[in-house]
C-alpha positions in Angstrom: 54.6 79.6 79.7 57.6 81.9 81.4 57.0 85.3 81.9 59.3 88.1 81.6 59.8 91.5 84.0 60.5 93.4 80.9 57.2 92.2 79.6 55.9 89.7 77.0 58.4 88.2 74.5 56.9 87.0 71.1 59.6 84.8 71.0 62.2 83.3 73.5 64.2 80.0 74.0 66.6 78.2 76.0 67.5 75.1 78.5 66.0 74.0 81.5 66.8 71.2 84.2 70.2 71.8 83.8 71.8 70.2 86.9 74.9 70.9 88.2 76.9 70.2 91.6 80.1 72.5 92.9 82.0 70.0 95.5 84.4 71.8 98.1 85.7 68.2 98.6 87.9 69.9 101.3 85.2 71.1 103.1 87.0 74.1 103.4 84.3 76.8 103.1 83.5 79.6 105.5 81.8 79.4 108.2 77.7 78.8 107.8 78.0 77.8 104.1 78.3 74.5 102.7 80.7 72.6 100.5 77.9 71.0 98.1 76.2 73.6 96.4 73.7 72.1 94.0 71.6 73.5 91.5 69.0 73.0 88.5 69.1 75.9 86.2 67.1 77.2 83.6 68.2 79.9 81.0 66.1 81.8 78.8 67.6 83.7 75.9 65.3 86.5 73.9 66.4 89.1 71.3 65.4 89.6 67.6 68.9 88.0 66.5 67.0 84.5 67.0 63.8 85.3 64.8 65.0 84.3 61.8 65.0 81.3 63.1 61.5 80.4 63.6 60.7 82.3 60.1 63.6 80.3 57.9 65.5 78.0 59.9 68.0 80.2 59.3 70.2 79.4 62.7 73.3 81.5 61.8 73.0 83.8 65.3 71.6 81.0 67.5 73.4 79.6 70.3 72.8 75.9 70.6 70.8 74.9 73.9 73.6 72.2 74.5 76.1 74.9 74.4 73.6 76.7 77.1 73.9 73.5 79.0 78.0 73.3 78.8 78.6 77.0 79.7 76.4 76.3 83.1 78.3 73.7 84.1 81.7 74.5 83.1 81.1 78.7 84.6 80.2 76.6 87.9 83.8 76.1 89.1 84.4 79.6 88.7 81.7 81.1 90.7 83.1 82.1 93.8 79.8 82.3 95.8 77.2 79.7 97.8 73.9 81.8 97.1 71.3 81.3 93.9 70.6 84.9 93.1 74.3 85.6 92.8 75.0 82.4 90.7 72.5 83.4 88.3 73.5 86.9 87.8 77.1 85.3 87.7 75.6 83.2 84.9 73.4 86.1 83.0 76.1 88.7 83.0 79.0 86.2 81.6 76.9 85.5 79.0 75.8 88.5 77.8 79.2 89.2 77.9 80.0 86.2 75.5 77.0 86.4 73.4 76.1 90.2 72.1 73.0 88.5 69.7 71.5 88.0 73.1 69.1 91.4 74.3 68.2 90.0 77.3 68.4 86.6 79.2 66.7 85.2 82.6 68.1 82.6 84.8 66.6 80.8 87.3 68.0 77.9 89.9 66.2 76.0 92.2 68.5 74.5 95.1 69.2 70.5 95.2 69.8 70.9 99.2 72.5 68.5 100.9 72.4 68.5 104.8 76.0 67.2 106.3 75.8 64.0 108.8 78.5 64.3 111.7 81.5 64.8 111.1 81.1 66.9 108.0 81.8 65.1 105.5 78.9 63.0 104.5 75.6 64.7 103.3 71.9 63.6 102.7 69.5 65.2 100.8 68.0 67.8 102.3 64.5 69.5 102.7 61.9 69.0 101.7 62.1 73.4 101.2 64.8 74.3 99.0 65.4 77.8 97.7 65.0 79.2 94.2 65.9 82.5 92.8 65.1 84.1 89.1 67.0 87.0 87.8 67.1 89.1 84.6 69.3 91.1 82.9 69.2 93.2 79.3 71.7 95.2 78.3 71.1 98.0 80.4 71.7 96.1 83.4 69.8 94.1 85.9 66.3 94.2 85.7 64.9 91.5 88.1 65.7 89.5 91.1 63.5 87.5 92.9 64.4 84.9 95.8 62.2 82.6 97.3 61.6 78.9 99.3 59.3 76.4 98.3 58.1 73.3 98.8 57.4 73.2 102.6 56.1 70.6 103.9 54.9 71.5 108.1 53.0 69.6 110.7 51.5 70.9 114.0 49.7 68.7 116.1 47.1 71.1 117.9 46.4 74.9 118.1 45.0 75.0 114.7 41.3 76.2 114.5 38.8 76.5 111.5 35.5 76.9 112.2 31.9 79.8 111.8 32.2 79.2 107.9 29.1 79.4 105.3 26.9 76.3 106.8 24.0 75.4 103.8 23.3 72.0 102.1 27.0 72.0 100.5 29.0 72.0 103.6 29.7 68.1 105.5 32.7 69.6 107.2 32.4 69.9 111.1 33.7 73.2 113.1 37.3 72.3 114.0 38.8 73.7 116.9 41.7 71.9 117.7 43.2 70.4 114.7 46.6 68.6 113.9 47.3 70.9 111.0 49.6 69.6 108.1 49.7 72.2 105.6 52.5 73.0 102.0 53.9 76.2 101.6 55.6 78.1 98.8 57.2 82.0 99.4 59.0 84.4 96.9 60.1 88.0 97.4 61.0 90.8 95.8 63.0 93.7 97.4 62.8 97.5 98.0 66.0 97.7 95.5 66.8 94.9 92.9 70.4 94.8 93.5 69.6 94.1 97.9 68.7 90.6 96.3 72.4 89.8 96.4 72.7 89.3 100.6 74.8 86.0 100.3 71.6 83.6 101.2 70.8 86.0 104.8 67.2 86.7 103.2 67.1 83.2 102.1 67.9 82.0 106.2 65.6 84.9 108.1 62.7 84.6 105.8 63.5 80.6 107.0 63.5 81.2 110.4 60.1 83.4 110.2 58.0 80.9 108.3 59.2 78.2 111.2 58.8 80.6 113.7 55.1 81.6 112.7 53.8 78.1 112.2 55.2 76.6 115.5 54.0 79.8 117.9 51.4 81.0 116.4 48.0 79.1 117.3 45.3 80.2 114.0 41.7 80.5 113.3 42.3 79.4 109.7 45.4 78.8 107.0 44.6 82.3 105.9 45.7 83.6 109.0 48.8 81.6 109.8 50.0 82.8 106.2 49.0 86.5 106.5 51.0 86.3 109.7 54.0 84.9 108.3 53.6 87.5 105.4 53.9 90.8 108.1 56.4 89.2 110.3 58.8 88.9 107.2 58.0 92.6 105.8 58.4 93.6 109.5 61.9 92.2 110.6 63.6 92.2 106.7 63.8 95.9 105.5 65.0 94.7 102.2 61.9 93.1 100.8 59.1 94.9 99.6 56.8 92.2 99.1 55.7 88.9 99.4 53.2 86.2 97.8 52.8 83.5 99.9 50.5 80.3 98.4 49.8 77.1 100.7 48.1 74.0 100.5 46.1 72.6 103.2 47.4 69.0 103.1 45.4 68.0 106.8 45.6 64.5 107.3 42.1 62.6 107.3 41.1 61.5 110.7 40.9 57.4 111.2 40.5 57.6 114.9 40.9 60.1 117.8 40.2 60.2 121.6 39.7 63.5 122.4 42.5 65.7 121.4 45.2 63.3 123.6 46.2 61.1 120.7 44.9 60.0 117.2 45.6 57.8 113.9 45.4 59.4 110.6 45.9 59.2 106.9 47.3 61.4 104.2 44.7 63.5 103.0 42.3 62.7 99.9 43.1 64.2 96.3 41.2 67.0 96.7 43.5 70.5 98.5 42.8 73.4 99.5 44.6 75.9 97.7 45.5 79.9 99.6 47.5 82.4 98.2 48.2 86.0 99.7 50.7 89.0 98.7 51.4 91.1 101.0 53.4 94.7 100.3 55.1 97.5 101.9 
């Protein structure tokens, strides 16, 4: 199910995983932004235009979802920018533009990152985090962005404690006080005014450089606290975001052998995660 910041829709529809790449084949881009921009985008359309369409099958006001699909792709060469928020409101606004049926529309795009080899003109994929932002617009403008990072993936190999939990005939874990922590991470923010959402990817980049900055320096009592911290360093240093919901996995790597806490051999972790989330506001 999608939600909606203008609230619950009884009806809504569109096209998702709609991929598209924007190649500055030059390379000629300026500086600190890359010529592959890559996206997966999904649009959602809602208005009372497209009810009579579930009631009937009457689809004399709907817009095909392949249409959707084409006017993604094709608008991509004339976006002008490198960041997701502003490619979706790019997106949103042109098309309420081009549509009036539509009331309201939401787009989001998650980032297919590309990292350059030497020389700059060969890429690999990048990653694993890649950014995402969602934004939604009626008629009387915009109503939400949202920017985030997911998908995380970040390994430390001491200073990571977790121990003085509830002991009783559940609990087989040991105290821990000097763990190689491997842990996932997903963050998303929303700002202090909708349209600061729009910083050219600078948000995207600090926000970043906290999360890596946090995990490397800061030695933890629990996952908890590693992500709380991460949470008030990015209110703290960004005075555009107003709040943040952070949600990690502890991914820790089972333990095959260790001597002492000089060097050991490990596995990837059972099924079984532990699963934190925390929001943290102004």
């Amino acid at each position: 199910m999608n939600g909606f910041a203008t609230g619950a829709k009884g009806h809504y529809y569109g096209k998702g995983d709609v991929i598209v790449y924007r190649l500055n084949r030059t390379g000629e881009v300026p500086s600190g932004k890359s010529p592959v921009f890559g996206a997966s985008v999904l649009m959602l359309l809602y208005g009372d235009a497209f009810w009579q369409t579930y009631t009937t099958g009457d689809n004399t006001g709907l817009i095909a979802t392949d249409s959707m699909k084409n006017f993604i792709q094709r608008e991509a060469m004339n976006f002008g920018g490198y960041d997701l928020e502003g490619f979706c409101r790019f997106l949103a606004e042109k098309f309420l533009r081009t549509y009036p049926q539509v009331e309201g529309l939401q787009v989001s795009a998650d980032e297919i990152p590309y990292a350059p080899l030497a020389g700059g003109r060969a890429f690999v994929p990048g990653g694993p985090e890649r950014a995402f932002a969602r934004v939604e617009l009626g008629r009387t403008g915009l109503v939400e962005a949202i920017s985030g990072l997911k998908g995380f993936k970040l390994l430390r190999l001491g200073g990571s404690a977790f121990k003085g939990f509830v002991r009783d005939e559940y609990t087989t874990l040991p105290d821990l006080t000097n763990r190689p922590l491997h842990m996932w991470l997903d963050v998303e923010w929303g700002y202090t005014d909708v349209h600061q959402a729009f910083s050219d990817g600078e948000a995207v980049a600090r926000v970043r450089n906290v999360v890596e900055d946090v995990f490397r320096s800061f030695e933890s009592g629990s996952i908890q606290q590693v992500i709380y911290q991460m949470g008030t360093r990015i209110l703290a240093e960004i005075s555009s975001i107003a709040e943040v919901r952070l949600e990690a996995n502890n991914r820790t790597w089972d333990t095959i052998a260790e001597t002492g806490d000089r060097l050991g051999v490990y596995t990837d972790a059972r099924p079984p995660y532990g699963c934190l989330g925390l929001t943290v506001k102004r």
